[in-house]
C-alpha positions in Angstrom: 8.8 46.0 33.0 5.6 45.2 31.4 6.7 46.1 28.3 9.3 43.0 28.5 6.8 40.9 29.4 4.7 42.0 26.6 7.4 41.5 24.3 8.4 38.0 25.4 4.5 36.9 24.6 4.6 38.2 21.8 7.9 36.0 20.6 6.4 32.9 22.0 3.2 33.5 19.9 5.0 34.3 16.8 7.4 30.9 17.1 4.4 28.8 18.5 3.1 26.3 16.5 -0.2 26.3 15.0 -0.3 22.2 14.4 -2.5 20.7 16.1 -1.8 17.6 18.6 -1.8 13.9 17.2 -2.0 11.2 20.2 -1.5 7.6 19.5 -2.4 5.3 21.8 -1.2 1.7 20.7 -2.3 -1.8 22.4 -2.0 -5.1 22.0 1.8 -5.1 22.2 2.4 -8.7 22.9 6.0 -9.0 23.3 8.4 -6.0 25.2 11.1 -5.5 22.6 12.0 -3.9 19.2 10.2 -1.1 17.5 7.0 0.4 16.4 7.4 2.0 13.0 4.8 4.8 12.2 4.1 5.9 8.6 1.9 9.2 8.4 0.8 9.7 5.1 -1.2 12.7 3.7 -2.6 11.3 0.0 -3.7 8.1 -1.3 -0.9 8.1 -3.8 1.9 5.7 -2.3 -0.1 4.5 0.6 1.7 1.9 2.1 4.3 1.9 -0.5 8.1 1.9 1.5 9.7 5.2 1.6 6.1 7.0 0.5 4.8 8.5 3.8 4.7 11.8 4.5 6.2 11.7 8.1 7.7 8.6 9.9 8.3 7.7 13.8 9.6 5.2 15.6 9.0 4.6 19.4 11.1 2.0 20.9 8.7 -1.2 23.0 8.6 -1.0 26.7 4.8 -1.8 27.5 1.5 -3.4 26.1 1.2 -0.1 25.3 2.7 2.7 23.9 2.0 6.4 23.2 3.2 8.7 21.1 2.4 12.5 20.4 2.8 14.1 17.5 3.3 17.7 17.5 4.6 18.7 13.6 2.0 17.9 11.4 -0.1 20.3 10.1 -4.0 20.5 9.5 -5.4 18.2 7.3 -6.6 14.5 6.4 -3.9 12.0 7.2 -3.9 8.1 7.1 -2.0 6.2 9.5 0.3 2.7 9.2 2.6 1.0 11.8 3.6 -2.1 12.6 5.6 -3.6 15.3 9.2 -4.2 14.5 10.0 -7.2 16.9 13.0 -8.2 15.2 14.3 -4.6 14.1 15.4 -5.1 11.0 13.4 -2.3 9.4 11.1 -4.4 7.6 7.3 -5.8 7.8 8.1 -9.6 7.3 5.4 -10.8 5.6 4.5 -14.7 4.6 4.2 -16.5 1.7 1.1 -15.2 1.0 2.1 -11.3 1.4 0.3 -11.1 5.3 2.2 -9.2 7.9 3.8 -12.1 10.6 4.4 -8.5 13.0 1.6 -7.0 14.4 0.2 -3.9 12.6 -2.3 -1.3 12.8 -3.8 1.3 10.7 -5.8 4.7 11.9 -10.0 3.9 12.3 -8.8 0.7 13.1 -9.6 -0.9 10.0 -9.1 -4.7 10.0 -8.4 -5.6 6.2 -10.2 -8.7 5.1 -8.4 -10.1 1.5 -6.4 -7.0 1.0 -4.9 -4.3 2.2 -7.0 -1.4 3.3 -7.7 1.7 1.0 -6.3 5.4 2.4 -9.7 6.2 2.0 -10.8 3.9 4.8 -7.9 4.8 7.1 -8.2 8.7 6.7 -8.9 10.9 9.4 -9.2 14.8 9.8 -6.6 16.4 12.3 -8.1 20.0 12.7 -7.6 20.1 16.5 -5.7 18.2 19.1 -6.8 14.4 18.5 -6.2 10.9 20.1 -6.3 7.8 18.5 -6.1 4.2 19.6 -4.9 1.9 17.4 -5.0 -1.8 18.2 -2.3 -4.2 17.0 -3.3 -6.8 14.6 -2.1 -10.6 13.9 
């Protein structure tokens, strides 16, 4: 009998994952509808370019705040972008000038002055289970 049980630990530690948790806590969600799109990216090379993130998510807008964990990203240094998709049509609408009109957010919490922020200034070091909380910009 203990042999089974030894056996079955042994299977759940050699299909466990060794990732670490990633915790998002997001606020300042202003209006209960459409979607926050996550981009994860992993280099500096295509930050914030469409289609150039490492891993994306979406969580769907209940609350003034949302959470999301992350459970399939390995160790490393990762920089975070999202935005809130009010109007779901997959896009960050920008004005005139190239400034999001959806609230966004990037990891650190950076608040870009007259451009965009670097990955450098967004990065962060997952090595163990980690939360961050991301405010919403305007």
């Amino acid at each position: 009998m203990n042999s089974i049980f030894l056996y079955i630990a042994l299977l759940t530690t050699m299909f466990s994952s060794n990732n670490p948790q990633l915790t998002l806590h997001i606020s300042n969600i202003e209006k209960m509808e459409g979607k926050i799109r996550i981009g994860v990216f992993n280099k500096k090379e295509g930050f914030l370019k469409e289609g150039k993130s490492f891993k994306a998510y979406l969580i769907e807008v209940d609350e003034n705040s949302e959470t999301i964990i992350i459970r399939d990203l390995p160790k490393g240094a990762y920089a975070i972008s999202l935005y809130h998709d009010v109007n779901s049509d997959n896009v960050c609408n920008r004005n005139f000038f190239g400034i999001p009109k959806e609230k966004y957010g990037f990891s650190n919490n950076i608040k870009p002055k007259l451009s965009a922020p670097k990955y450098k200034d967004c990065k962060f070091l997952l090595k163990s289970d980690t939360i961050l909380d991301i405010t919403l910009l305007n």
